[in-house]
Each structure stands twice: as structure tokens, then as C-alpha cells.
DSSP file (Angstrom, degrees, kcal/mol; ACC not computed):
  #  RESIDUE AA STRUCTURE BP1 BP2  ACC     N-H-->O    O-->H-N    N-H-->O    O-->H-N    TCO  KAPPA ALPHA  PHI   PSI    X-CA   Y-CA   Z-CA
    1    1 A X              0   0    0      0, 0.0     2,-0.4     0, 0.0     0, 0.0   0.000 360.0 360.0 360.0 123.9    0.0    0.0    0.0
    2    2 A X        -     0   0    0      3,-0.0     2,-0.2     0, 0.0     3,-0.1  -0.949 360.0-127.5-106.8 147.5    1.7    3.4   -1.1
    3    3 A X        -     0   0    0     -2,-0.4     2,-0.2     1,-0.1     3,-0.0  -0.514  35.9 -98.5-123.2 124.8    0.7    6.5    0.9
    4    4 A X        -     0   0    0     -2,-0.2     2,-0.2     1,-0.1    -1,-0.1  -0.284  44.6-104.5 -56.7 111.8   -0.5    9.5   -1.3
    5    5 A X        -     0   0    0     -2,-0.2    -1,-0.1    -3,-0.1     3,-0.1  -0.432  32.7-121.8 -63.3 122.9    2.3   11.8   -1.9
    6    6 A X        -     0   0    0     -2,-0.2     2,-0.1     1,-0.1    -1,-0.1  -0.355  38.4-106.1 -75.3 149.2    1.9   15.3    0.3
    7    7 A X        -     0   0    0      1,-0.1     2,-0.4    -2,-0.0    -1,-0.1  -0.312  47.2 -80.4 -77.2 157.2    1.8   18.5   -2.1
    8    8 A X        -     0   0    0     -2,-0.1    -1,-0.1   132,-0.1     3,-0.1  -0.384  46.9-140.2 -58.0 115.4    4.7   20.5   -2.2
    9    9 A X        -     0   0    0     -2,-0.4     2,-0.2     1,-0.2    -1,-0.0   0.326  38.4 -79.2 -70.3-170.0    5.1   23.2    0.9
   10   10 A X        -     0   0    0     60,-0.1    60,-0.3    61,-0.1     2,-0.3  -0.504  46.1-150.7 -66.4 143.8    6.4   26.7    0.5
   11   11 A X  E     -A   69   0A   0     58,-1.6    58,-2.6    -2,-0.2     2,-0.4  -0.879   5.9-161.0-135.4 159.2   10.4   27.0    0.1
   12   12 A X  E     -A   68   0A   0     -2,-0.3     2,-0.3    56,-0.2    56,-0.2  -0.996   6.2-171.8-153.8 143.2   12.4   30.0    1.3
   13   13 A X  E     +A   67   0A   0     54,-2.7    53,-0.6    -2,-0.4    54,-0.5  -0.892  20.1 166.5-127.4 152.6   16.3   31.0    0.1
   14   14 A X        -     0   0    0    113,-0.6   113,-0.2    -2,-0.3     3,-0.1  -0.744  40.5 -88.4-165.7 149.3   17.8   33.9    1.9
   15   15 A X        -     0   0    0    111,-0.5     2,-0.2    48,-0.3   111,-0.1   0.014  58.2 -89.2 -29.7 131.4   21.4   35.3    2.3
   16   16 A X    >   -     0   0    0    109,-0.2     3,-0.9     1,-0.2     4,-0.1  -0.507  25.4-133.5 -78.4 150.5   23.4   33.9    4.9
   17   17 A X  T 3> S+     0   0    0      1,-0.3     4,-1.6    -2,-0.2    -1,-0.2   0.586  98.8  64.3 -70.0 -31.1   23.1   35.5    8.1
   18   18 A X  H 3> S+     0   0    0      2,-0.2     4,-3.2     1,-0.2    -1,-0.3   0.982  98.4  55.8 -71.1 -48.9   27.1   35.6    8.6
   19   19 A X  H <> S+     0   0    0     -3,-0.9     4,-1.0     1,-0.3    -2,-0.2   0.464 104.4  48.3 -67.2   6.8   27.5   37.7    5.9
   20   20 A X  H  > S+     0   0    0      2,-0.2     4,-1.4    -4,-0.1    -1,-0.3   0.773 110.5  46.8 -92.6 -46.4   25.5   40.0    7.1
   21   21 A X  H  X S+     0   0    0     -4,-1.6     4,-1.3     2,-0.2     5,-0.4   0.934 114.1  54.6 -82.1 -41.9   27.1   40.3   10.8
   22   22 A X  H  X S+     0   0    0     -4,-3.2     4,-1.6     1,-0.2     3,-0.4   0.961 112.3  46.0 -65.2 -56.0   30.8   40.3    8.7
   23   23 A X  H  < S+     0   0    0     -4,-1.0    -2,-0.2     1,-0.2    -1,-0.2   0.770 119.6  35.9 -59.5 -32.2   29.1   43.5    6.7
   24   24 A X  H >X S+     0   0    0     -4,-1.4     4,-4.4     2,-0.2     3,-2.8   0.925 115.5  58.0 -88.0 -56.3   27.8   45.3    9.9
   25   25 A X  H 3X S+     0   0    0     -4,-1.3     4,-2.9    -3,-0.4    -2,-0.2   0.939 115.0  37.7-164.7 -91.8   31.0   44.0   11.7
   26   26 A X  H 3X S+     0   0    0     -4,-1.6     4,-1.0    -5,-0.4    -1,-0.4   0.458 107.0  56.0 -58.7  -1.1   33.3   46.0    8.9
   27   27 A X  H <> S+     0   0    0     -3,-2.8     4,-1.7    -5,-0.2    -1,-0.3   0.626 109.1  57.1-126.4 -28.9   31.5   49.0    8.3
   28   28 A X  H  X S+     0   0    0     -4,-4.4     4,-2.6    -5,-0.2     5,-0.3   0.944 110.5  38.8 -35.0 -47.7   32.0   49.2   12.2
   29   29 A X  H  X S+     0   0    0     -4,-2.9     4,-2.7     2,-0.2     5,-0.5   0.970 116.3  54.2 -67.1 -60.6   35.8   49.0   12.0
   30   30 A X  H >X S+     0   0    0     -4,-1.0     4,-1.6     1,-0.2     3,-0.6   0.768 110.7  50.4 -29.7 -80.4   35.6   51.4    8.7
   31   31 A X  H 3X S+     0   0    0     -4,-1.7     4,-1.5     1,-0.2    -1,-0.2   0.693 113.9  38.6 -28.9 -45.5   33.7   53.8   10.9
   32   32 A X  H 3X S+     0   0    0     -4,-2.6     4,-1.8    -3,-0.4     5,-0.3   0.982 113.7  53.4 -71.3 -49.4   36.0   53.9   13.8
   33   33 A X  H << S+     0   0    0     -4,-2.7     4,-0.2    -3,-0.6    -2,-0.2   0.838 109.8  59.6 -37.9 -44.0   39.3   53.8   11.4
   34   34 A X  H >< S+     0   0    0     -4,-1.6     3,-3.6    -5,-0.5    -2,-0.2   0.936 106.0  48.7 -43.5-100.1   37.2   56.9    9.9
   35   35 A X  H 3< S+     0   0    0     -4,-1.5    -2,-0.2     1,-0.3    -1,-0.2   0.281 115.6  31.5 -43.2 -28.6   37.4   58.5   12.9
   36   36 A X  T 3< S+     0   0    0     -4,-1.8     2,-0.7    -5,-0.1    -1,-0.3   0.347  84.8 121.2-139.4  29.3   40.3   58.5   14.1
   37   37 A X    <   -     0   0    0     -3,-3.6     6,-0.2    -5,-0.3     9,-0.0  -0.731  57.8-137.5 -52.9  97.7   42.2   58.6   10.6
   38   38 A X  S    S+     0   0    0     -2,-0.7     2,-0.6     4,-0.1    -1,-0.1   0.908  79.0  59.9 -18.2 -72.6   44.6   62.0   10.4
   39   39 A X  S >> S-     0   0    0      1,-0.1     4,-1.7     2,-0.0     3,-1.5  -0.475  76.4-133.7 -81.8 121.1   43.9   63.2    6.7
   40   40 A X  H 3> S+     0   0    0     -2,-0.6     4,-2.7     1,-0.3     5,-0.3   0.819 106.9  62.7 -21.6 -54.8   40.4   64.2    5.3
   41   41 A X  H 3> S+     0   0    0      2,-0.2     4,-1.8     1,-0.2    -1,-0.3   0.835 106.6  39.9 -27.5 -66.1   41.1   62.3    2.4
   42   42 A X  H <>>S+     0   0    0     -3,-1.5     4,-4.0     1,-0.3     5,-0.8   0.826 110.6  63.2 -72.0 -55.0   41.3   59.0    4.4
   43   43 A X  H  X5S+     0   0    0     -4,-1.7     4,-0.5    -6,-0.2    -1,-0.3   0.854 103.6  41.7 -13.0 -71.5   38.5   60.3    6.2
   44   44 A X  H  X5S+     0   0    0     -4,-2.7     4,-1.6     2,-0.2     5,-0.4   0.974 114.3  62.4 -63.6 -58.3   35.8   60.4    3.0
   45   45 A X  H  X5S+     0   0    0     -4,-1.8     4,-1.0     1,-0.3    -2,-0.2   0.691 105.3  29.7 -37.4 -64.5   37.1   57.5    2.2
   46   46 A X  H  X5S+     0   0    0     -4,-4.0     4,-2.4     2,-0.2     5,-0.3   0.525 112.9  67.7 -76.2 -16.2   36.5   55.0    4.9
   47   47 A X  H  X<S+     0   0    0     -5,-0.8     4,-1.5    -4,-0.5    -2,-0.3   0.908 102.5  46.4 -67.3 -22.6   33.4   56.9    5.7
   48   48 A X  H  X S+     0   0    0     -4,-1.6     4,-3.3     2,-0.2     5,-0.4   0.812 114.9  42.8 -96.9 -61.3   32.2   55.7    2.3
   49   49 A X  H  X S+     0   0    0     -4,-1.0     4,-2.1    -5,-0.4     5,-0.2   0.985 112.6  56.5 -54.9 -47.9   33.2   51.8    2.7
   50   50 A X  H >X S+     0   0    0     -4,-2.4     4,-2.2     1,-0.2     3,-1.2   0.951 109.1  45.1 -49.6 -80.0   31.9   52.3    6.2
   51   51 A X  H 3X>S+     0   0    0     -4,-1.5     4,-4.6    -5,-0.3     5,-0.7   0.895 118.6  42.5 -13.0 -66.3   28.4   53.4    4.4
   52   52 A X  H 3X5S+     0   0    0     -4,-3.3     4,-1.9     1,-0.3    -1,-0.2   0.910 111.3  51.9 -74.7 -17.9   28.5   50.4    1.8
   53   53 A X  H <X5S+     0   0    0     -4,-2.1     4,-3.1    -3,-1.2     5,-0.3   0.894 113.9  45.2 -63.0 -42.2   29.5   47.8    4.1
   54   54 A X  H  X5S+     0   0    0     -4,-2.2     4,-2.8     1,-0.2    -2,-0.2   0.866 110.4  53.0 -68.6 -24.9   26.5   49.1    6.3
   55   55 A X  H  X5S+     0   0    0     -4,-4.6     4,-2.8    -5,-0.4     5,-0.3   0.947 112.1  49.2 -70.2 -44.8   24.1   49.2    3.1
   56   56 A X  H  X<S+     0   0    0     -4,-1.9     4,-2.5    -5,-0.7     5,-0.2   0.990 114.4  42.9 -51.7 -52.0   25.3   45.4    2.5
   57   57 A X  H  X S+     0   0    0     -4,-3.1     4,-2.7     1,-0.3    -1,-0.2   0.896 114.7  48.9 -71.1 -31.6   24.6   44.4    6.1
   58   58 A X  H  X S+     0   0    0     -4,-2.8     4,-3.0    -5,-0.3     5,-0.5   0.997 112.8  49.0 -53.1 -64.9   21.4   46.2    6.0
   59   59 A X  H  X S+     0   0    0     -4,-2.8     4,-2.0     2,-0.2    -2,-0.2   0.955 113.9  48.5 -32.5 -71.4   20.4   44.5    2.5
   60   60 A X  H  < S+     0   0    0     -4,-2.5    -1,-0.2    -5,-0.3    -2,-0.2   0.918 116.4  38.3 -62.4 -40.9   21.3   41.3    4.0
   61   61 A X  H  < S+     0   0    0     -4,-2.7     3,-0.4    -5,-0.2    -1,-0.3   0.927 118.8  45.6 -53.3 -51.7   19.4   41.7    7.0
   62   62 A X  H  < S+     0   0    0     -4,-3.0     2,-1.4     1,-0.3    -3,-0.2   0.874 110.8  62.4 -59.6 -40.9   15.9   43.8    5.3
   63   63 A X  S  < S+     0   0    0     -4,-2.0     2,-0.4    -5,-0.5   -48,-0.3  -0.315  76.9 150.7 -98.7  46.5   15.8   41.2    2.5
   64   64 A X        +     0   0    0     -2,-1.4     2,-0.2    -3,-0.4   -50,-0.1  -0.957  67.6  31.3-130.9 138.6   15.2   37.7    4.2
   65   65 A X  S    S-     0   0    0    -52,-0.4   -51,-0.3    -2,-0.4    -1,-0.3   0.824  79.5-172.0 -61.0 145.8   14.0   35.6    2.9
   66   66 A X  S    S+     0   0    0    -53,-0.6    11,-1.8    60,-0.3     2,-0.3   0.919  71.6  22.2 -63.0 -55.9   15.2   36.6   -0.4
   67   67 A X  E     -AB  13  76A   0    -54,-0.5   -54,-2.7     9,-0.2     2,-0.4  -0.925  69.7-171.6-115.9 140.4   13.3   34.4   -2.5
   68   68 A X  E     -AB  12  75A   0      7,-2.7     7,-5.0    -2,-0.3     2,-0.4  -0.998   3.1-175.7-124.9 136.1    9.8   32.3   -1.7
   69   69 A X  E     +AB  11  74A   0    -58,-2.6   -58,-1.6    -2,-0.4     5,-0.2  -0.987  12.3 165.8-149.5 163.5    7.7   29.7   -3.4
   70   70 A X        -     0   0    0      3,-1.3   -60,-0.1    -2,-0.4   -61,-0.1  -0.186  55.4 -97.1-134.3-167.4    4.9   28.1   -3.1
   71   71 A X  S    S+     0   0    0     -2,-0.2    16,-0.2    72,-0.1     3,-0.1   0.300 122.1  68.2-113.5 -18.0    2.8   25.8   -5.6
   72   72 A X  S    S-     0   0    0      1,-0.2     2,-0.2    14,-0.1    15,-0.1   0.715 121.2 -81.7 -93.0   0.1    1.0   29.1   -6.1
   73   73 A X        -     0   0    0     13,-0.3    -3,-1.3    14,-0.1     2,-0.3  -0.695  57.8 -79.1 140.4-179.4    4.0   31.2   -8.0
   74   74 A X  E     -B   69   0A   0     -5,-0.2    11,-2.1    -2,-0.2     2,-0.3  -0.884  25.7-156.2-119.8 132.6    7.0   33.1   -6.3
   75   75 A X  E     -BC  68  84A   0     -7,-5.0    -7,-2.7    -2,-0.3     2,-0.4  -0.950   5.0-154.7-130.9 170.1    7.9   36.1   -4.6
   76   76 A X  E     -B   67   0A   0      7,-0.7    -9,-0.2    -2,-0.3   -10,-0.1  -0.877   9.9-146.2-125.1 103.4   11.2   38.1   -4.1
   77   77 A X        +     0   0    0    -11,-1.8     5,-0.2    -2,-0.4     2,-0.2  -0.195  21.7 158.9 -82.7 148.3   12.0   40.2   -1.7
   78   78 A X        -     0   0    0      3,-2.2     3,-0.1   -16,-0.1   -14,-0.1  -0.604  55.5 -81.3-135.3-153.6   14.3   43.6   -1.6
   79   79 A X  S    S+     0   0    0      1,-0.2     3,-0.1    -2,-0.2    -1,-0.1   0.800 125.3  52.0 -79.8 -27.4   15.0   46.7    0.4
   80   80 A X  S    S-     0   0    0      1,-0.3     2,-0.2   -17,-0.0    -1,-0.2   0.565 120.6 -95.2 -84.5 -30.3   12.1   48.4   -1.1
   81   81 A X        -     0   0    0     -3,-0.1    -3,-2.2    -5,-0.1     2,-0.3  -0.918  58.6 -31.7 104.6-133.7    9.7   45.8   -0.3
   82   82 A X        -     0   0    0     -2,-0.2     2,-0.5    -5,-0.2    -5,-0.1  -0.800  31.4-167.8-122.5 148.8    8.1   42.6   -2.2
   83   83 A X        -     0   0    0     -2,-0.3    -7,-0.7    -7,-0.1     2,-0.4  -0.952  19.0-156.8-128.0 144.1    7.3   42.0   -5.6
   84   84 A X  B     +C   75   0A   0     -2,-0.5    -9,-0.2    -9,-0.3     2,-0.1  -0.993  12.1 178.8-129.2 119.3    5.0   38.7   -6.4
   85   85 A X        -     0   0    0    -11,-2.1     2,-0.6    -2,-0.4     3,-0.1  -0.292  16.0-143.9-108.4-171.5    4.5   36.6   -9.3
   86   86 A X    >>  -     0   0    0      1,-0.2     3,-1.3   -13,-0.1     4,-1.2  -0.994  37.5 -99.5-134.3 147.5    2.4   33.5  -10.1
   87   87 A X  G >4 S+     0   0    0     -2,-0.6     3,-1.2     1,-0.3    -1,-0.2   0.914 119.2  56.1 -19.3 -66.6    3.6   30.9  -12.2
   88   88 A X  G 34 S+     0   0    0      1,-0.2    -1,-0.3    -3,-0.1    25,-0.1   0.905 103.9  52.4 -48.9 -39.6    2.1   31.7  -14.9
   89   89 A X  G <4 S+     0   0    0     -3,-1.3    24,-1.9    24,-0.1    25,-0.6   0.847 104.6  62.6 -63.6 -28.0    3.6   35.2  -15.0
   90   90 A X    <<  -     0   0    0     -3,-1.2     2,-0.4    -4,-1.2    21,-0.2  -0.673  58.9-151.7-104.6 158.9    7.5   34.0  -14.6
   91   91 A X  E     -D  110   0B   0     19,-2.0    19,-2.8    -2,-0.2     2,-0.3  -0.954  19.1-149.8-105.7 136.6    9.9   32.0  -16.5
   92   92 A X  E     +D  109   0B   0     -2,-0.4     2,-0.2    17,-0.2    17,-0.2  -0.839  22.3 177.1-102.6  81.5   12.4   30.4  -14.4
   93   93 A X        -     0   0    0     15,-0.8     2,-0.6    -2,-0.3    15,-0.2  -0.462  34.9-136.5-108.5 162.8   16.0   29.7  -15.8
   94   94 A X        -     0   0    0     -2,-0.2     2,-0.7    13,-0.2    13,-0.2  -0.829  27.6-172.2 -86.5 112.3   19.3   28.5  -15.1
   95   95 A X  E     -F  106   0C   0     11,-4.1    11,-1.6    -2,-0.6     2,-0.5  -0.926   5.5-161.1-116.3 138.3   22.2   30.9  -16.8
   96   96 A X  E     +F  105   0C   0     -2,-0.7     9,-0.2     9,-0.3     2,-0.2  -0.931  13.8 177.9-106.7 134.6   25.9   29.8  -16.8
   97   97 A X  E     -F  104   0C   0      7,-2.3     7,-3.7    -2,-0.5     2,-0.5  -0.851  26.9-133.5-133.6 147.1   28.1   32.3  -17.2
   98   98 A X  E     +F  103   0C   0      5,-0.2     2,-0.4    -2,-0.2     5,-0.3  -0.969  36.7 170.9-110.0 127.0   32.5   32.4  -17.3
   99   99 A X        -     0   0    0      3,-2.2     4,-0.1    -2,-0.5    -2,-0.0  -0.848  63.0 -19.8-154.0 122.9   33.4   35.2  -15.3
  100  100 A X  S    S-     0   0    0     -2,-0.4    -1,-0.2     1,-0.2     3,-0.1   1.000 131.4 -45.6  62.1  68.7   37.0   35.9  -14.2
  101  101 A X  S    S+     0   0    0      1,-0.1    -1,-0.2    -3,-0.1     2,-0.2   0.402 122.2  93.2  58.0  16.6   37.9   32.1  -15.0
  102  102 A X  S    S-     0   0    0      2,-0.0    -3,-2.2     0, 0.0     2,-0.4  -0.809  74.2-123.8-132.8-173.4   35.4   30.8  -13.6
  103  103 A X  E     -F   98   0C   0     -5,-0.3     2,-0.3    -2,-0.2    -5,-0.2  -0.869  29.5-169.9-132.5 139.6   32.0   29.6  -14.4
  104  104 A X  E     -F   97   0C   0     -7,-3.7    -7,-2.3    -2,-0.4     2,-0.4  -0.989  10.6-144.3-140.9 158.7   29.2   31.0  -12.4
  105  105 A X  E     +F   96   0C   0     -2,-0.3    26,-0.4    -9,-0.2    19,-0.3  -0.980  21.3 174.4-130.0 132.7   25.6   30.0  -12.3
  106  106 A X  E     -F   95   0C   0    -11,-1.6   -11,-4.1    -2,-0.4     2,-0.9  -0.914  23.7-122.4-130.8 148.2   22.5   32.3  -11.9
  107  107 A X        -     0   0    0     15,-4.1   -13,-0.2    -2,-0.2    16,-0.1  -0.514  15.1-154.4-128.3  97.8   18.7   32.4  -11.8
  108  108 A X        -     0   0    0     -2,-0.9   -15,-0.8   -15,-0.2     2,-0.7   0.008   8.7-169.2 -46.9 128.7   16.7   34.2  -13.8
  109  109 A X  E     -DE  92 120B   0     11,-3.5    11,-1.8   -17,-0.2     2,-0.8  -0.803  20.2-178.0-105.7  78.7   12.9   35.5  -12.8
  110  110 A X  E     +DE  91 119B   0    -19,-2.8   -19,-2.0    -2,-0.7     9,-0.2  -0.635  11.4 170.1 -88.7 126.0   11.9   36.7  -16.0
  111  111 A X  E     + E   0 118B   0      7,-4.1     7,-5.3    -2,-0.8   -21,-0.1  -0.499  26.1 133.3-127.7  88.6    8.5   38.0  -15.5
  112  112 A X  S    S+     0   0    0      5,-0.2    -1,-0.2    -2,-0.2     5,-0.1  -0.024  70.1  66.4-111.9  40.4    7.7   39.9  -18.8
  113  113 A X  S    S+     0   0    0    -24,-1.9    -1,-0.1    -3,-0.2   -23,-0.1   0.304  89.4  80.9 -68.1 -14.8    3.9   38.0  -18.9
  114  114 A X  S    S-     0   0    0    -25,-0.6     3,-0.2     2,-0.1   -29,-0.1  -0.308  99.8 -98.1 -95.0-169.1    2.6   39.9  -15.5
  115  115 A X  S    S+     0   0    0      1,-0.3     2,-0.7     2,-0.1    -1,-0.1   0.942 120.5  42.8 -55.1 -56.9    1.2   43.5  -15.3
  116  116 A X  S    S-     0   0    0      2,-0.0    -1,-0.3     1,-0.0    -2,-0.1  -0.796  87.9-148.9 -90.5  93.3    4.7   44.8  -14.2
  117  117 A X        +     0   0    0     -2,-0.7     2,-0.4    -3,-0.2    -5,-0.2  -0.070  29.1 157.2 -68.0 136.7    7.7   43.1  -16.4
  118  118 A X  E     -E  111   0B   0     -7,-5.3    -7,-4.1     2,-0.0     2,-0.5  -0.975  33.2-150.0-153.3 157.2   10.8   42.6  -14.5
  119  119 A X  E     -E  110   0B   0     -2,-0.4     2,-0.4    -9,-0.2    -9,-0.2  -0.817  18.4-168.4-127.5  93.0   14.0   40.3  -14.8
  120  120 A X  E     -E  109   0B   0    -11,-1.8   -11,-3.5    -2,-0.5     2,-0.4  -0.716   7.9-157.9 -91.4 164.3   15.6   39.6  -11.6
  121  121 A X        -     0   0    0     -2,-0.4     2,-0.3   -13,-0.2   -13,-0.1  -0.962  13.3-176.2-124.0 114.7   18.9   38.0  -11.6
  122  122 A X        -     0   0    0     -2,-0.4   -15,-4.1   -15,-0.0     2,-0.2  -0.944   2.9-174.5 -91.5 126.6   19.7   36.1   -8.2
  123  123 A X    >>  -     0   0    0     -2,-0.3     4,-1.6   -17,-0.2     3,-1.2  -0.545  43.9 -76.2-120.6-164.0   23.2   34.3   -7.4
  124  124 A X  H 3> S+     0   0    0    -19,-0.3     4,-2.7     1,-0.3     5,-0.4   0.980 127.0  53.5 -59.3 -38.8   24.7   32.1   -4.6
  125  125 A X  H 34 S+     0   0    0      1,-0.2    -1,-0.3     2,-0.2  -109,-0.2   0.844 112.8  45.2 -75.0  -6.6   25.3   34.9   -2.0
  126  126 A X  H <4 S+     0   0    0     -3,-1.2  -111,-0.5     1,-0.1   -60,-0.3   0.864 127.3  30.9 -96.1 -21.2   21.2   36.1   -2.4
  127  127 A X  H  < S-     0   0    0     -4,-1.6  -113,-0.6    -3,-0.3    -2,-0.2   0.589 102.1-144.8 -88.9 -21.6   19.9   32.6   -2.2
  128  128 A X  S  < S+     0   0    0     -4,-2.7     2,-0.3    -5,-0.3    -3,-0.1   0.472  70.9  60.8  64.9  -7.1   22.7   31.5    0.0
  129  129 A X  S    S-     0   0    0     -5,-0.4    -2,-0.3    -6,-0.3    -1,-0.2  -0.895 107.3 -46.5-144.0-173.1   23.0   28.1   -1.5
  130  130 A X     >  -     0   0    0     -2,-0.3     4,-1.7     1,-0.1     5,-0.2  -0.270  47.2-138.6 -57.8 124.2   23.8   26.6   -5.0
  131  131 A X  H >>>S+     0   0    0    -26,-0.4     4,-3.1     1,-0.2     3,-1.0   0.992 102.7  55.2 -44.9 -56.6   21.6   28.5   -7.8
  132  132 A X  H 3>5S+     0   0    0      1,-0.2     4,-2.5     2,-0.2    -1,-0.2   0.898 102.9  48.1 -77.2 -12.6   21.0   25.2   -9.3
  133  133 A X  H 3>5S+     0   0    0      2,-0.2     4,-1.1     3,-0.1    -1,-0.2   0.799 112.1  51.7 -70.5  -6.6   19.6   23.4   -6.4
  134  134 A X  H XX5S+     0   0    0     -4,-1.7     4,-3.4    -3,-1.0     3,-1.2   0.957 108.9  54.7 -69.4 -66.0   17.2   26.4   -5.8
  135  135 A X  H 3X5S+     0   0    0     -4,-3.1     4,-2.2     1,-0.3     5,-0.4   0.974 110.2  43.8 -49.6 -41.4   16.3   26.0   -9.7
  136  136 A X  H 3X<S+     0   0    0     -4,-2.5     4,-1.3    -5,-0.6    -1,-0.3   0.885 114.0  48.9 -84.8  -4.2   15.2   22.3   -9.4
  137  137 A X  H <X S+     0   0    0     -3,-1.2     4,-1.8    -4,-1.1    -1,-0.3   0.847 107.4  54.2 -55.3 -48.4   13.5   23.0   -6.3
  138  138 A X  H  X S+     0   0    0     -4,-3.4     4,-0.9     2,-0.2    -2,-0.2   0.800 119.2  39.2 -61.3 -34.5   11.5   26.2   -8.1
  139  139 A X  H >X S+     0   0    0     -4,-2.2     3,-1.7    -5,-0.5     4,-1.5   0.985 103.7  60.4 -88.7 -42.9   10.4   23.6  -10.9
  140  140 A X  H 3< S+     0   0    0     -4,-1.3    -2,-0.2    -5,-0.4    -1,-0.2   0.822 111.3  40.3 -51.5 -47.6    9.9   21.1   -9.0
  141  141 A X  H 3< S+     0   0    0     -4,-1.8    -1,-0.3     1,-0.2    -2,-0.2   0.620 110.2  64.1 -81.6 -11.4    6.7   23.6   -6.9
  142  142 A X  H <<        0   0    0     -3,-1.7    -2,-0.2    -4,-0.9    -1,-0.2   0.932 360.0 360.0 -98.6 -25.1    5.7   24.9  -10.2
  143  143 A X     <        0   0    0     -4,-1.5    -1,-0.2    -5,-0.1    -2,-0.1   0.300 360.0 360.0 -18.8 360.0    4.6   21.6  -11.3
């Protein structure tokens, strides 16, 4: 007797939570180095890596989960707030790319069927794990 296969749950990808405490963690050190730097120059300078290090850690933090799906379509989250598709609306793909000798793999959300078209691009550090197990999970829920 085989037991009726349960439907597929909701799945969730998000940046790992260490790289977020190393960005917050560095744009501390920048900040202080800032601060007690001699020349203006030096000054602007790490005050501005302090800034983008905090904007990462911020990002990584605002933006979890990055990506969600469901059996009812996917949504993606940013700093701005959440953008939601349905199946129907996205195409999901796998891209390989060679960049700087190496080969890197990324996953396109093209949604140019829904109201609002958009093509996000997601890689390992916004999903936190391998793009392509994300992709065969994401086909796997739109089934």
C-alpha cells in the first residue's frame, strides 16, 4: 500500500546571516578607522566603505527571505519591499556564465507576462546556497 504523496510546501532562500554580521562588523571597524584617521582624504574615504558595508549588512538583513515559493507562484524580496509573481507570469531559468575564469551559475525570474515586467537575476550569495539546487526545487513547486 503506497501513501499518497503530500503536495509540495512553500520553500524560502535567503542570504546567509554571517555575511551580514561580517558586513555590519566591517562598516563598524571602517567607521571607527574613519574616525580617528589623520587626513580628510582618508577620512571620506572610509566613511564611504563604512556606508556600503552598512548598506550590505542592512540588505542582507531587510531582505530575508530573499526568494519564496509556493505551488501558487514566487515572490522576491528587496530593500524596497516585495514583488509577487504566479507561475504563470515567470519563467524560471538556469544561466551559466564564465566570469573571471570561472563559471558561475545564476537564476533568472523573468517575468515579462505579468502587469509589471521585470527580470531579476539572483546568485549564490542572495539565495545562499547553489543556484541550481534552488532552480530544481523552483520547478519542482511549479509543477
Amino acid at each position: 500500500m503506497t501513501s499518497p504523496q503530500s503536495p509540495p510546501t512553500a520553500r524560502t532562500w535567503a542570504p546567509k546571516i554571517e555575511l551580514a554580521a561580517l558586513a555590519w562588523a566591517l562598516a563598524v571597524a571602517a567607521a571607527l578607522w574613519a574616525a580617528f584617521a589623520d587626513d580628510p582624504p582618508g577620512r571620506v574615504l572610509l566613511g564611504t566603505v563604512a556606508l556600503v558595508f552598512a548598506l550590505a549588512g542592512l540588505f542582507g538583513v531587510v531582505a530575508r527571505p530573499r526568494l519564496t515559493a509556493d505551488p501558487d507562484g514566487v515572490t522576491v524580496r528587496g530593500l524596497t519591499g516585495r514583488r509577487r509573481w504566479t507561475w504563470a507570469e515567470v519563467n524560471v531559468r538556469l544561466v551559466r556564465t564564465r566570469r573571471l575564469g570561472r563559471d558561475v551559475a545564476t537564476i533568472e525570474l523573468d517575468a515579462d507576462n505579468a502587469v509589471e515586467p521585470a527580470l531579476i537575476v539572483l546568485g549564490r550569495l542572495d539565495v545562499g546556497t547553489d543556484p541550481e539546487d534552488v532552480v530544481a526545487a523552483l520547478l519542482e513547486l511549479r509543477t
